[in-house]
N, CA, C and O atoms as CSV, one atom per row, in Angstrom:
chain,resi,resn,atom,element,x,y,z
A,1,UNK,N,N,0.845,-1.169,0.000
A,1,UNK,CA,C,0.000,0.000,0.000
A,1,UNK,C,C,0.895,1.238,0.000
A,1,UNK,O,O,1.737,1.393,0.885
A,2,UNK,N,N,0.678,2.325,-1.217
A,2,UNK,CA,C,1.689,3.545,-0.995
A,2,UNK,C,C,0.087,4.862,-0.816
A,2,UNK,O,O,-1.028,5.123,-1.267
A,3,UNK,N,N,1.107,5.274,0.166
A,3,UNK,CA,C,0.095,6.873,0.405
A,3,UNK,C,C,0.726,8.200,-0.333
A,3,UNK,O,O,1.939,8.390,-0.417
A,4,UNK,N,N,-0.136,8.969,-0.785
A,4,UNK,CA,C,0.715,9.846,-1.726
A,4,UNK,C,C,-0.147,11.106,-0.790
A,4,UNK,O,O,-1.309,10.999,-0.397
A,5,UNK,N,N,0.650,12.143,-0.596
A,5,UNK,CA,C,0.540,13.314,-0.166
A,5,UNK,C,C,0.592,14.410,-1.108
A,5,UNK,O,O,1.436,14.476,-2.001
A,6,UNK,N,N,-0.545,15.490,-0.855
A,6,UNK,CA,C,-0.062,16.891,-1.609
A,6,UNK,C,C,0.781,17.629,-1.637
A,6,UNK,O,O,0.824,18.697,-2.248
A,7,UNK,N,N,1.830,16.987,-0.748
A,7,UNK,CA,C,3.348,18.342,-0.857
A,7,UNK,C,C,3.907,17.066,-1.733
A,7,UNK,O,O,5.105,17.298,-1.570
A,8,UNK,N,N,3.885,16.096,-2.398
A,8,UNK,CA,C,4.444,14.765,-2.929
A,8,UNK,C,C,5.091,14.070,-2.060
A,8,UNK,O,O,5.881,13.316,-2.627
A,9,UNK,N,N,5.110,13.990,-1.025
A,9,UNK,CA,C,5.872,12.816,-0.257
A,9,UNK,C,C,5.269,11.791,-0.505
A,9,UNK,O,O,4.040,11.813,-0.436
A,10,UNK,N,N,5.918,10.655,-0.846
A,10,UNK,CA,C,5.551,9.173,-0.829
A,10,UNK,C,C,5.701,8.326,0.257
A,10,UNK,O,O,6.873,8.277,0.629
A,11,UNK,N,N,4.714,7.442,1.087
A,11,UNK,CA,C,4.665,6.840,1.844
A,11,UNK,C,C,4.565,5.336,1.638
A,11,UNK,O,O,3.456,5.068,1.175
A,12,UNK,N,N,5.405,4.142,1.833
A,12,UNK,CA,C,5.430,2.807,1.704
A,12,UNK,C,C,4.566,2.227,2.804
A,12,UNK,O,O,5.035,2.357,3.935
A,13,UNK,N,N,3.492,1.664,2.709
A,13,UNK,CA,C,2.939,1.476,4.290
A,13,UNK,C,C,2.749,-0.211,4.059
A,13,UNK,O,O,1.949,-0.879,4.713
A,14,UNK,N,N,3.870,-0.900,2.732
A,14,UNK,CA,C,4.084,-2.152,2.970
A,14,UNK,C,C,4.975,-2.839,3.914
A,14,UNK,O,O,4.856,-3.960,4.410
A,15,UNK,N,N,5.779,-2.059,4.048
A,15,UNK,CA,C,7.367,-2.578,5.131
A,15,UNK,C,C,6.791,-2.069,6.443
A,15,UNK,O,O,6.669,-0.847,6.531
A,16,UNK,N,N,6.373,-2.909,7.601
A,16,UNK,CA,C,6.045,-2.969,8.829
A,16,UNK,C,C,7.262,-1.803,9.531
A,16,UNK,O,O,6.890,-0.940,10.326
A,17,UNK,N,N,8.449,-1.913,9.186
A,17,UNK,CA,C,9.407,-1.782,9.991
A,17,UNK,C,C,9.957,-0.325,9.554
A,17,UNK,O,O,10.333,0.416,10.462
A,18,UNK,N,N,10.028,0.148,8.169
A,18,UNK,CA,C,10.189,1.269,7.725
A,18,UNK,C,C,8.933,1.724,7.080
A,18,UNK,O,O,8.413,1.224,6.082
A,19,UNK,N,N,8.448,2.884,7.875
A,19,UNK,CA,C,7.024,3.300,7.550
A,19,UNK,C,C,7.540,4.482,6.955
A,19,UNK,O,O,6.574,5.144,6.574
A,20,UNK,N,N,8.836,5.180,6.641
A,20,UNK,CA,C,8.841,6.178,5.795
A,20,UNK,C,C,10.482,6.237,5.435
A,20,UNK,O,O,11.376,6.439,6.256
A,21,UNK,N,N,10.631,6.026,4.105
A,21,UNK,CA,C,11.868,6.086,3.533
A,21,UNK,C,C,12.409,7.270,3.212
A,21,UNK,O,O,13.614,7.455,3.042
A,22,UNK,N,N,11.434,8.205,3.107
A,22,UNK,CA,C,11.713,9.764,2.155
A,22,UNK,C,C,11.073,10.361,3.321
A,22,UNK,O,O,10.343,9.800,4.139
A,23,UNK,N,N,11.529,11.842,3.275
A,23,UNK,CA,C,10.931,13.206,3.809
A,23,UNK,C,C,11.398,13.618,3.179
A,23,UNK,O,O,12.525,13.416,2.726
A,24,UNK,N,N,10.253,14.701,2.856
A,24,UNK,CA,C,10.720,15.890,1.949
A,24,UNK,C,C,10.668,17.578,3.425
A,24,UNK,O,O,10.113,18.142,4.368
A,25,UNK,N,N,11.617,17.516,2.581
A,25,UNK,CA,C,11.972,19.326,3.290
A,25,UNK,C,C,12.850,20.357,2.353
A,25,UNK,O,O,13.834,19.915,1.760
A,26,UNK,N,N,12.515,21.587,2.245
A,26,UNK,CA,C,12.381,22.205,1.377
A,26,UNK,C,C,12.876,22.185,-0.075
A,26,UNK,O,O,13.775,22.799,-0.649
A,27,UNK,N,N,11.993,21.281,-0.465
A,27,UNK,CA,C,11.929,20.798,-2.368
A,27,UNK,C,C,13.256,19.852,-2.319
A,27,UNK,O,O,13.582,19.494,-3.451
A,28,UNK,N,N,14.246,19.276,-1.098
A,28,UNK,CA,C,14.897,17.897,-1.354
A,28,UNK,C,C,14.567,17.136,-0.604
A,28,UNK,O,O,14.055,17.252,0.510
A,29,UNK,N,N,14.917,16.100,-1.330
A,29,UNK,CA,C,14.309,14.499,-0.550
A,29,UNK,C,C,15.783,14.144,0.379
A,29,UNK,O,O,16.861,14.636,0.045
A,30,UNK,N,N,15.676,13.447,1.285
A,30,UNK,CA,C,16.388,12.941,2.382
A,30,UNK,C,C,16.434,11.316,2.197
A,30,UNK,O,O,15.510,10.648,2.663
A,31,UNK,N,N,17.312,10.807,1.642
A,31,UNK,CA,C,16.874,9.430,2.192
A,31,UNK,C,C,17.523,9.271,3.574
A,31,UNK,O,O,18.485,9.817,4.115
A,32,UNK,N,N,16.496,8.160,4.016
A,32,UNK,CA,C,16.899,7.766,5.211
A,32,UNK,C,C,17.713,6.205,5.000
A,32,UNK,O,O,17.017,5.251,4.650
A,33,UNK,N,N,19.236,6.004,5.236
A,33,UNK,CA,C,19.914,5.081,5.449
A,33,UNK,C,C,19.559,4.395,6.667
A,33,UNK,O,O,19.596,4.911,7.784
A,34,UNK,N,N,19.086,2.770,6.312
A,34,UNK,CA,C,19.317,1.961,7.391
A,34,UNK,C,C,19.705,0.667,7.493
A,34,UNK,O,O,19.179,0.027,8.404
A,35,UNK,N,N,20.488,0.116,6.798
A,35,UNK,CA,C,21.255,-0.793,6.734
A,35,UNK,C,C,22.413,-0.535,7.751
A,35,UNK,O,O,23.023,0.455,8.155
A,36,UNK,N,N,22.435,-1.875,7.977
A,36,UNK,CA,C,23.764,-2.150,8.908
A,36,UNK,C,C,25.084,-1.886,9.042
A,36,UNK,O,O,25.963,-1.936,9.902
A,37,UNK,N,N,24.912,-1.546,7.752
A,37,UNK,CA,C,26.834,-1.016,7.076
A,37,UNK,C,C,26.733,0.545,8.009
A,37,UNK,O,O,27.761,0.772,8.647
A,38,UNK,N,N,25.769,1.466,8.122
A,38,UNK,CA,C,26.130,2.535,8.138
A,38,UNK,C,C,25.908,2.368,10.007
A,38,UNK,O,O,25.868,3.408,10.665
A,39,UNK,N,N,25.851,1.755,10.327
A,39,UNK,CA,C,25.282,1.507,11.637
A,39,UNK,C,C,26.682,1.257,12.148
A,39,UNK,O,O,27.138,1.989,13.026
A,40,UNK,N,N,27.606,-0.048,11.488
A,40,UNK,CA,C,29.318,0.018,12.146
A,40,UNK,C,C,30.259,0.777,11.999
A,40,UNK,O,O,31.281,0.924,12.670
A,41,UNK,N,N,29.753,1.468,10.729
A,41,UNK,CA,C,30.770,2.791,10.181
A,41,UNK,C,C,30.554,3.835,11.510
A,41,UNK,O,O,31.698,4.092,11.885
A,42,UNK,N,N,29.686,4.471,12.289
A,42,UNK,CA,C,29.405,5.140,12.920
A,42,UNK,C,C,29.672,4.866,14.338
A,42,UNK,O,O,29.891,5.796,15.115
A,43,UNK,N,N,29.662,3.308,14.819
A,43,UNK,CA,C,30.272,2.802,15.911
A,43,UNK,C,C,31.973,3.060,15.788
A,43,UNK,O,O,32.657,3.665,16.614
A,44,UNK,N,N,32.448,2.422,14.512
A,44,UNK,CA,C,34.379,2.836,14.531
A,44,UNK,C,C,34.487,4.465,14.403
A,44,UNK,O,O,35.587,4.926,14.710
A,45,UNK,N,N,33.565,5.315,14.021
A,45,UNK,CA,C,33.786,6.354,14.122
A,45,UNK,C,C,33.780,7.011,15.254
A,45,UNK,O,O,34.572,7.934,15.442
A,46,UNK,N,N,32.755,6.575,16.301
A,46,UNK,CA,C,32.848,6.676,17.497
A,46,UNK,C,C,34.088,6.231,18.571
A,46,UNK,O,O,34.591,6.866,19.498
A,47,UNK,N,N,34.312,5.135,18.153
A,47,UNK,CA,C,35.438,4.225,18.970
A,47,UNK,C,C,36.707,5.187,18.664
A,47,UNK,O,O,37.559,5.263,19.549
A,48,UNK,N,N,36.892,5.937,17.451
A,48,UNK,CA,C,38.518,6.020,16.790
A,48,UNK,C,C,38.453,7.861,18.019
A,48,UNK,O,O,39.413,8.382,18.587
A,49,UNK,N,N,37.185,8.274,18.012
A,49,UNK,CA,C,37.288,9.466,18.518
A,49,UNK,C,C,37.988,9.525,19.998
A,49,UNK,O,O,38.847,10.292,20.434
A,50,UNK,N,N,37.137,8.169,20.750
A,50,UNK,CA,C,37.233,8.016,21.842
A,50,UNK,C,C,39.243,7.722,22.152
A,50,UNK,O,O,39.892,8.259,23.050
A,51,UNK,N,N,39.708,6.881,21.248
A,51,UNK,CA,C,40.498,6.678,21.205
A,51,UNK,C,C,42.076,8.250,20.808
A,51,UNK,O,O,43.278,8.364,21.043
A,52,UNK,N,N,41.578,8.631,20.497
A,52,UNK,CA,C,41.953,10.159,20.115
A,52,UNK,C,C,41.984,11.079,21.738
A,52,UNK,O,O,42.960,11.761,22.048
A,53,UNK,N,N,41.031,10.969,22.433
A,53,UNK,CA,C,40.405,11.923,23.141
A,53,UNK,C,C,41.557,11.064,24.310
A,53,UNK,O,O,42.183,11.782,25.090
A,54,UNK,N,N,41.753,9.655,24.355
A,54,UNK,CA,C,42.226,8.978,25.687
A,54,UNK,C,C,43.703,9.172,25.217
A,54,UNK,O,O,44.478,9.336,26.160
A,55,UNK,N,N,44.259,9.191,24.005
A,55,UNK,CA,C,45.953,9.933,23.909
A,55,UNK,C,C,46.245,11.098,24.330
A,55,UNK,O,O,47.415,11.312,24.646
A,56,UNK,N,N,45.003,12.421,24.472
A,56,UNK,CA,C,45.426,13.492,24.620
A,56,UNK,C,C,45.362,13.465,26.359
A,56,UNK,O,O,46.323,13.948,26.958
A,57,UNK,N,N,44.235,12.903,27.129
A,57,UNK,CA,C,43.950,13.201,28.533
A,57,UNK,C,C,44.416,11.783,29.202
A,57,UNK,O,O,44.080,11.395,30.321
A,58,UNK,N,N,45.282,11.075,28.256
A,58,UNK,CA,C,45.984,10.001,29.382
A,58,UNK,C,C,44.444,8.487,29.861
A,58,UNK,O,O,43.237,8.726,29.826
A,59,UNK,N,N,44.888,7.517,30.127
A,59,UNK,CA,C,44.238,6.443,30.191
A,59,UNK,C,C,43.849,6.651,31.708
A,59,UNK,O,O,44.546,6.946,32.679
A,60,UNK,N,N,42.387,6.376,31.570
A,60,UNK,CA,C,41.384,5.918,32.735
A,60,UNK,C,C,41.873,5.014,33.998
A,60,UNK,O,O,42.964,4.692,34.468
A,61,UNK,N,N,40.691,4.803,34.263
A,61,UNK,CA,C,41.280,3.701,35.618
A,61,UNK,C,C,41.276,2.231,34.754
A,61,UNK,O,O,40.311,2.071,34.007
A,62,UNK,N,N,42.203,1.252,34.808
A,62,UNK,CA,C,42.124,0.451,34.680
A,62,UNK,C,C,41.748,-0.751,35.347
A,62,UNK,O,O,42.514,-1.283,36.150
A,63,UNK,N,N,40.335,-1.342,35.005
A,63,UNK,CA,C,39.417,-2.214,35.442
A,63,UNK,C,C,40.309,-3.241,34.519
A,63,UNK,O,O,41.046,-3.232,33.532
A,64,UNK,N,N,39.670,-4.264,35.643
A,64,UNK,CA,C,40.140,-5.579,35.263
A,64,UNK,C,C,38.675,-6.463,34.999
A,64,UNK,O,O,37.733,-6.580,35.784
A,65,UNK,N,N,38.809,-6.989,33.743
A,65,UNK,CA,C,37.385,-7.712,33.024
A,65,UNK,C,C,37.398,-8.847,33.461
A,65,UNK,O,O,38.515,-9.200,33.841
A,66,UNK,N,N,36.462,-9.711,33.586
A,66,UNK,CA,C,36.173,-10.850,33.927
A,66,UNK,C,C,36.714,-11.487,35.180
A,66,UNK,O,O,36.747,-12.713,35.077
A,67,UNK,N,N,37.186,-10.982,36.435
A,67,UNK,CA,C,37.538,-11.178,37.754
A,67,UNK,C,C,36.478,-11.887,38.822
A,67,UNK,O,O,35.317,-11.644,39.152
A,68,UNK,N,N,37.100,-12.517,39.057
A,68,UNK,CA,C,35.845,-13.225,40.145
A,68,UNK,C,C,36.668,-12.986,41.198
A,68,UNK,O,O,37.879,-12.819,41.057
A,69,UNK,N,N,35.938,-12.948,42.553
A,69,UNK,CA,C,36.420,-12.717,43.743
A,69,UNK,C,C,35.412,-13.761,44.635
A,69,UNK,O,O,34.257,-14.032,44.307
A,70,UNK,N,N,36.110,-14.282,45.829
A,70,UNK,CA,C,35.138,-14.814,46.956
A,70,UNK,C,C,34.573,-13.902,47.622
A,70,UNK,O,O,34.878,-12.717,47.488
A,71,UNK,N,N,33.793,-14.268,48.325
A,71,UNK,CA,C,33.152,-13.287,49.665
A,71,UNK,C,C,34.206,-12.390,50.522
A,71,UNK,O,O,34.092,-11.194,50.788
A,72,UNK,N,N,35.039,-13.088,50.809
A,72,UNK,CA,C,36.039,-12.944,52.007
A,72,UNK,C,C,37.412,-11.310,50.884
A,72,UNK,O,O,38.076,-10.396,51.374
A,73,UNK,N,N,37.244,-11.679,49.592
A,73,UNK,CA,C,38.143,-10.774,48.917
A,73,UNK,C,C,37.224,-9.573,48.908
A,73,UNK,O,O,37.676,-8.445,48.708
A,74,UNK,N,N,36.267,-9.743,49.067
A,74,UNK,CA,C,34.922,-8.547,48.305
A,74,UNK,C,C,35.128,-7.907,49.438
A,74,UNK,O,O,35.311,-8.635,50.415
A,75,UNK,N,N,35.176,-5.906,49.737
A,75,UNK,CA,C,35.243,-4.957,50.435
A,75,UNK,C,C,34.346,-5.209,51.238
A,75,UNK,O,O,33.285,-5.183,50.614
A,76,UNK,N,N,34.191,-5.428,52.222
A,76,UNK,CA,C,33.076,-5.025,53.353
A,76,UNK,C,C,32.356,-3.862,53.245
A,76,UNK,O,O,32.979,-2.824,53.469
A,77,UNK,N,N,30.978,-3.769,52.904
A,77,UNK,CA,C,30.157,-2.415,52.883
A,77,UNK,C,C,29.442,-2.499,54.305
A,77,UNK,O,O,28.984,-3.533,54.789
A,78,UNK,N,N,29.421,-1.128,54.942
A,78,UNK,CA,C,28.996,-1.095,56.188
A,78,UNK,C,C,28.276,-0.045,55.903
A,78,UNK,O,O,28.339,0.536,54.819
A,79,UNK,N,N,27.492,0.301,56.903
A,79,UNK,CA,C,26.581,1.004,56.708
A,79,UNK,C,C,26.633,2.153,57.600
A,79,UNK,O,O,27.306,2.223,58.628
A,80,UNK,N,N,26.092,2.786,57.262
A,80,UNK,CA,C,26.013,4.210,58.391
A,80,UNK,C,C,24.687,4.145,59.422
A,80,UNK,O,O,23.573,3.743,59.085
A,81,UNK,N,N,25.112,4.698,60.935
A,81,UNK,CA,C,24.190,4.798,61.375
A,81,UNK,C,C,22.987,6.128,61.560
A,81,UNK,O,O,23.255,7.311,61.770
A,82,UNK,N,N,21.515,5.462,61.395
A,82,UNK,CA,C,20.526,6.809,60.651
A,82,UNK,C,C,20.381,7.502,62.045
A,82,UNK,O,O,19.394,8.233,62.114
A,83,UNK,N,N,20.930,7.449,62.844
A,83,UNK,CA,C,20.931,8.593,64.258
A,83,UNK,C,C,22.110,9.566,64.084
A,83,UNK,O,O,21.808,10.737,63.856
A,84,UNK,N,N,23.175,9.300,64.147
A,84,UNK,CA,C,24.106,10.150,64.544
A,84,UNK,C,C,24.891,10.074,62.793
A,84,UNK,O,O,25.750,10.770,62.252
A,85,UNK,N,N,24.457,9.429,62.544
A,85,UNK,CA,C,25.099,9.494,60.749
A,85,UNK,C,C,26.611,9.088,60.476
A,85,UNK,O,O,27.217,9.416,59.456
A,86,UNK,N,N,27.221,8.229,61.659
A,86,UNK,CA,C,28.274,8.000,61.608
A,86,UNK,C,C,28.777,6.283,61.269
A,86,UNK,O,O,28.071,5.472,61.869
A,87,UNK,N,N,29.446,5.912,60.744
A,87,UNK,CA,C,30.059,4.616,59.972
A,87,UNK,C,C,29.951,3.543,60.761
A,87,UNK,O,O,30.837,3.365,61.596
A,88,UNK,N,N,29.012,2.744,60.678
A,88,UNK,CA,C,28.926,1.590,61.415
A,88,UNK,C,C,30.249,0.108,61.700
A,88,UNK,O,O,30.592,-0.802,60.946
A,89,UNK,N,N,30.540,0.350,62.656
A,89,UNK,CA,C,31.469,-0.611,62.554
A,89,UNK,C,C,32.774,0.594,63.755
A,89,UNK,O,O,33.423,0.126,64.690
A,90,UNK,N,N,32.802,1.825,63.399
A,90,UNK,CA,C,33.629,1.983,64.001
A,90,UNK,C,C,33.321,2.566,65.763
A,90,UNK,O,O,34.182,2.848,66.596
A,91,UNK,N,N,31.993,2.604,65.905
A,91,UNK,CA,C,31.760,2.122,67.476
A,91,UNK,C,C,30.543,1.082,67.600
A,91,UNK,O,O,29.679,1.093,66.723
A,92,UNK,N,N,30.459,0.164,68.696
A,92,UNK,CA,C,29.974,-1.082,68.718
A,92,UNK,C,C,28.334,-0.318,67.847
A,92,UNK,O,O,27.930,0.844,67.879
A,93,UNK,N,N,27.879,-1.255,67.314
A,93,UNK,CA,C,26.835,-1.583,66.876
A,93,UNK,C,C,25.736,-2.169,67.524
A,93,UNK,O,O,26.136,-2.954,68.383
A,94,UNK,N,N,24.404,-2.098,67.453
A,94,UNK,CA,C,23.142,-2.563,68.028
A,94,UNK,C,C,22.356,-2.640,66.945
A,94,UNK,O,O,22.320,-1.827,66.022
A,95,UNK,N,N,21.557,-3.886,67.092
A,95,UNK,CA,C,19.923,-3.603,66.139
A,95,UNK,C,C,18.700,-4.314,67.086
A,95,UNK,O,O,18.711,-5.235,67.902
A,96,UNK,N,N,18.025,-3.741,66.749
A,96,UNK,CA,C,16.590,-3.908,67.146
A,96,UNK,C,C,15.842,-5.192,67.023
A,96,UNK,O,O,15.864,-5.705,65.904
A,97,UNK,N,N,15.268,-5.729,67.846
A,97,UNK,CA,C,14.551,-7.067,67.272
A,97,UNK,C,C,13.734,-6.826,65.865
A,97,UNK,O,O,13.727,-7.787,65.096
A,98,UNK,N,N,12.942,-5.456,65.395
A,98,UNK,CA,C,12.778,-5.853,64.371
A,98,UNK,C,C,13.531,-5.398,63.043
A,98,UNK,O,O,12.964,-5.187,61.971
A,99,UNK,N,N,15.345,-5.242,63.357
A,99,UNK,CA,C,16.148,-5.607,62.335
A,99,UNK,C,C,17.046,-4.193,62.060
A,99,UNK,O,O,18.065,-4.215,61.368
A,100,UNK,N,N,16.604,-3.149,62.602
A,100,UNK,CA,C,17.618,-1.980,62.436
A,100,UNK,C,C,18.610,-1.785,63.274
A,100,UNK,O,O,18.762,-2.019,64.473
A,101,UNK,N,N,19.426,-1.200,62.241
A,101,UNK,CA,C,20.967,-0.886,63.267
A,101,UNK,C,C,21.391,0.378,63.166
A,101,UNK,O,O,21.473,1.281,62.333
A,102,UNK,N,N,21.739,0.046,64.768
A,102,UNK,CA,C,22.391,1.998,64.873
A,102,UNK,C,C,23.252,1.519,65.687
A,102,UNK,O,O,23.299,0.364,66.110
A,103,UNK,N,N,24.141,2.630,65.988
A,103,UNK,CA,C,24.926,2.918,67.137
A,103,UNK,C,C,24.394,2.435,68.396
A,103,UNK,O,O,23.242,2.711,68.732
A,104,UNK,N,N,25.337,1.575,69.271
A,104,UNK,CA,C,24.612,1.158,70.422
A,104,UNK,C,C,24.236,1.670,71.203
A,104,UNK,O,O,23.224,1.475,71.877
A,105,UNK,N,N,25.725,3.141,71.287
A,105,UNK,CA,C,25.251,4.189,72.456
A,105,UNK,C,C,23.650,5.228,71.987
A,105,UNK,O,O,22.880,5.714,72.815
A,106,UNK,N,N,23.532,5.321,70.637
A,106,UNK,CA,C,22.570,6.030,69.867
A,106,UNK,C,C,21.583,5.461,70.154
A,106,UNK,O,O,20.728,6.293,70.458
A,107,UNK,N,N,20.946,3.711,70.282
A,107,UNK,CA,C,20.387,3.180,70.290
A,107,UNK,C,C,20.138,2.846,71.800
A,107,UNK,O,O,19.538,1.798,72.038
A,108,UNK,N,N,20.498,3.554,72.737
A,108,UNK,CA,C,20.161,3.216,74.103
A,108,UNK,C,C,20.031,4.409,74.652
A,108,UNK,O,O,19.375,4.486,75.690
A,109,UNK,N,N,20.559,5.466,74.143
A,109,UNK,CA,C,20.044,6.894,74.421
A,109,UNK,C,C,18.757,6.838,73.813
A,109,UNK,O,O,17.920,7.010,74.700
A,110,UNK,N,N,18.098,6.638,72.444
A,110,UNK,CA,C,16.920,6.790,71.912
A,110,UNK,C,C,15.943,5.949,72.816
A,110,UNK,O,O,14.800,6.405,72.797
A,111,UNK,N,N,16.100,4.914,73.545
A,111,UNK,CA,C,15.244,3.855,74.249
A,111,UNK,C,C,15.047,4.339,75.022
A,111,UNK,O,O,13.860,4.290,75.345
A,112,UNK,N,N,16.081,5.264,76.031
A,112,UNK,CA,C,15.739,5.951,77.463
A,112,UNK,C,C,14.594,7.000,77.126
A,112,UNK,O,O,13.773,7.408,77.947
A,113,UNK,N,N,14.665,7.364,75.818
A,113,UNK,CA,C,13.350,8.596,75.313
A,113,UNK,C,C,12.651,8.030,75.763
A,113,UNK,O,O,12.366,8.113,76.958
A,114,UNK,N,N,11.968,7.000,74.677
A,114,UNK,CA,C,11.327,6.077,74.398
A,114,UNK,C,C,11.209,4.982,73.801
A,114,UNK,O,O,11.867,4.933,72.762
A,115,UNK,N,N,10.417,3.751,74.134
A,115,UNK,CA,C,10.644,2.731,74.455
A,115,UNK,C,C,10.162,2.136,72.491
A,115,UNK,O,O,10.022,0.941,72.235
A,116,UNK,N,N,10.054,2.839,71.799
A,116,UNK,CA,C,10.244,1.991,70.405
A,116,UNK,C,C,11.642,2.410,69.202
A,116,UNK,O,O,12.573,3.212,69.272
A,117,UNK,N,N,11.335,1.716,68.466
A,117,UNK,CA,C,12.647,1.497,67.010
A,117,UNK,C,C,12.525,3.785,66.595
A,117,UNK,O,O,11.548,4.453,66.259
A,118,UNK,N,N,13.479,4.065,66.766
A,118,UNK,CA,C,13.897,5.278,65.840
A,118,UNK,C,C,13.719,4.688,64.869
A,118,UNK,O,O,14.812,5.191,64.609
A,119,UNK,N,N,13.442,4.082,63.982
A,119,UNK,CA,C,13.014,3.809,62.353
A,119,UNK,C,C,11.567,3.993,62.068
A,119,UNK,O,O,10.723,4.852,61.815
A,120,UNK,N,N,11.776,2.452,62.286
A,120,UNK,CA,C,10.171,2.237,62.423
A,120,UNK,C,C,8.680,2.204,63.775
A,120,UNK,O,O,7.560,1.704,63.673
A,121,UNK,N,N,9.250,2.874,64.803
A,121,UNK,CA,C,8.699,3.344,65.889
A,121,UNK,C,C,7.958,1.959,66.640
A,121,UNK,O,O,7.091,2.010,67.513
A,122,UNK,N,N,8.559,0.724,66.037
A,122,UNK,CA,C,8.137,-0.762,66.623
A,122,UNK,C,C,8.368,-0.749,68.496
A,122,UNK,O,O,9.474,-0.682,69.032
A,123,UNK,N,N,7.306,-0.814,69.090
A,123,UNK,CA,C,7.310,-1.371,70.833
A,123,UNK,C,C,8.961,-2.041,71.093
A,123,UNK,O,O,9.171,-3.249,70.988
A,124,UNK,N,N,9.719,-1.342,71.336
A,124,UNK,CA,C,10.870,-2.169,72.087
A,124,UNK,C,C,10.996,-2.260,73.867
A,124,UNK,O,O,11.799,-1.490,74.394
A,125,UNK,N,N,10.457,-2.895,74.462
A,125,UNK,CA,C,10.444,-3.095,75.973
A,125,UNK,C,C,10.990,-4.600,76.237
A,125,UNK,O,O,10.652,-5.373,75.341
A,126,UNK,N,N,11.836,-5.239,77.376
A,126,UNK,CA,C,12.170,-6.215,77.332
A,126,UNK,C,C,13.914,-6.380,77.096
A,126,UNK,O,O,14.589,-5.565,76.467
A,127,UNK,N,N,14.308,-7.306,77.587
A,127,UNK,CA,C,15.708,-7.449,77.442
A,127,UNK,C,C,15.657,-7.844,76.227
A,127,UNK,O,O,16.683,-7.440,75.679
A,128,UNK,N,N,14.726,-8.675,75.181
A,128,UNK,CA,C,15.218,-8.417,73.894
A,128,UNK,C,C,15.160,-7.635,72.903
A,128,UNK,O,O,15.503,-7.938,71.760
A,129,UNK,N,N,14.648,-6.384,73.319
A,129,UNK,CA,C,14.668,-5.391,72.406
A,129,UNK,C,C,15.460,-4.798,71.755
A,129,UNK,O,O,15.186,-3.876,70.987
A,130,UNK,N,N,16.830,-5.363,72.032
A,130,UNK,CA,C,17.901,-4.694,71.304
A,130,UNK,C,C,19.443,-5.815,71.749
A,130,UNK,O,O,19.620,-6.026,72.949
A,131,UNK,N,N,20.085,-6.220,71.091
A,131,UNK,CA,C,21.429,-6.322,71.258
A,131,UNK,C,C,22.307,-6.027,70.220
A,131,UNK,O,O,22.070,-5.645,69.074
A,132,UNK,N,N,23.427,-6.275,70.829
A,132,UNK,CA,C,24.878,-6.032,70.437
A,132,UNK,C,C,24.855,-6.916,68.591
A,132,UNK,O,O,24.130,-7.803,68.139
A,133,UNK,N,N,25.856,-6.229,68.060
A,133,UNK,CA,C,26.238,-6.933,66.892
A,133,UNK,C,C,27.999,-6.789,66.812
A,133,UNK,O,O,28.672,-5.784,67.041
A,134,UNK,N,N,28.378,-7.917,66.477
A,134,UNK,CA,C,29.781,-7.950,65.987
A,134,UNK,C,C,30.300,-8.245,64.874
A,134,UNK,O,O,30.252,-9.324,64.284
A,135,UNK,N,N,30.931,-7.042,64.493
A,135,UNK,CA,C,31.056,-7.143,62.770
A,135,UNK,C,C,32.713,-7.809,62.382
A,135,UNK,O,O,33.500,-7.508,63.280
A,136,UNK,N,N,33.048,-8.232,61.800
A,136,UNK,CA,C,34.449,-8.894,61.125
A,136,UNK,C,C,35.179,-7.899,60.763
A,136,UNK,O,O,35.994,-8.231,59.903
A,137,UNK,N,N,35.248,-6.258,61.216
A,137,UNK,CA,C,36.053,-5.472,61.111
A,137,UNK,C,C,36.502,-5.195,62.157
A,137,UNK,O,O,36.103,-5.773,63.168
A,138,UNK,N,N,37.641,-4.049,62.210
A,138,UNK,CA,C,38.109,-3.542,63.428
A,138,UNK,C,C,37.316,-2.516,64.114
A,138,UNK,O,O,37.357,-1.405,63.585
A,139,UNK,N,N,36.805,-2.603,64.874
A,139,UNK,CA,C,36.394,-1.515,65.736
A,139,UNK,C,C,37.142,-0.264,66.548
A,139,UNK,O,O,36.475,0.520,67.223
């Protein structure tokens, strides 16, 4: 099926995938390239720039591809505590029976307020409302 327009643009409305080969703009036609050839020409053109740009400002960080690591090699991420906003791990740690952690001293000053979670404001009363955690870093 072709659609024909009064400024003459021609429309192909057989190819699902290219619904318009031509635009017209002022009295020239445009084709539109889409084959694959012009698709890698434009990737090495990209790549050769990049490559240009990393001689003048010197090479990046160098990552290492395909590395596997165990648990025990992988950085320890610790977390900060949401009271005093300070790095968990470097004074003892506490969490809550229902699962948050803060600072222990943060977390036993907030209890003397009152008796629920600074997070989630959960009932903490009881000797298990809170203990100690020990993390595999240095304190």
């Amino acid at each position: 099926m072709v659609e024909y327009h009064d400024n003459g643009a021609v429309i192909d409305l057989t190819d699902s995938f290219t619904l318009v080969n031509h635009y017209a703009l002022s009295n020239s036609i445009i084709e539109v390239d889409d084959t694959d050839d012009s698709i890698i020409i434009n990737v090495e053109e990209n790549t050769s720039a990049v490559r240009k740009t990393t001689k003048q400002f010197g090479q990046g960080s160098n990552i290492e591809k395909n590395t596997t690591r165990t648990p025990e090699e992988l950085p320890l991420k610790v977390g900060v505590c949401a009271i005093c906003l300070e790095q968990l791990g470097k004074t003892q740690p506490g969490t809550t029976k229902c699962g948050h952690v803060f600072c222990l001293k943060c977390l036993e000053k907030a209890l003397r307020r009152d008796k629920k979670c600074p997070h989630c404001r959960t009932v903490l009363k009881g000797a298990n409302a809170y203990h100690k955690i020990f993390l595999p870093i240095g304190i």
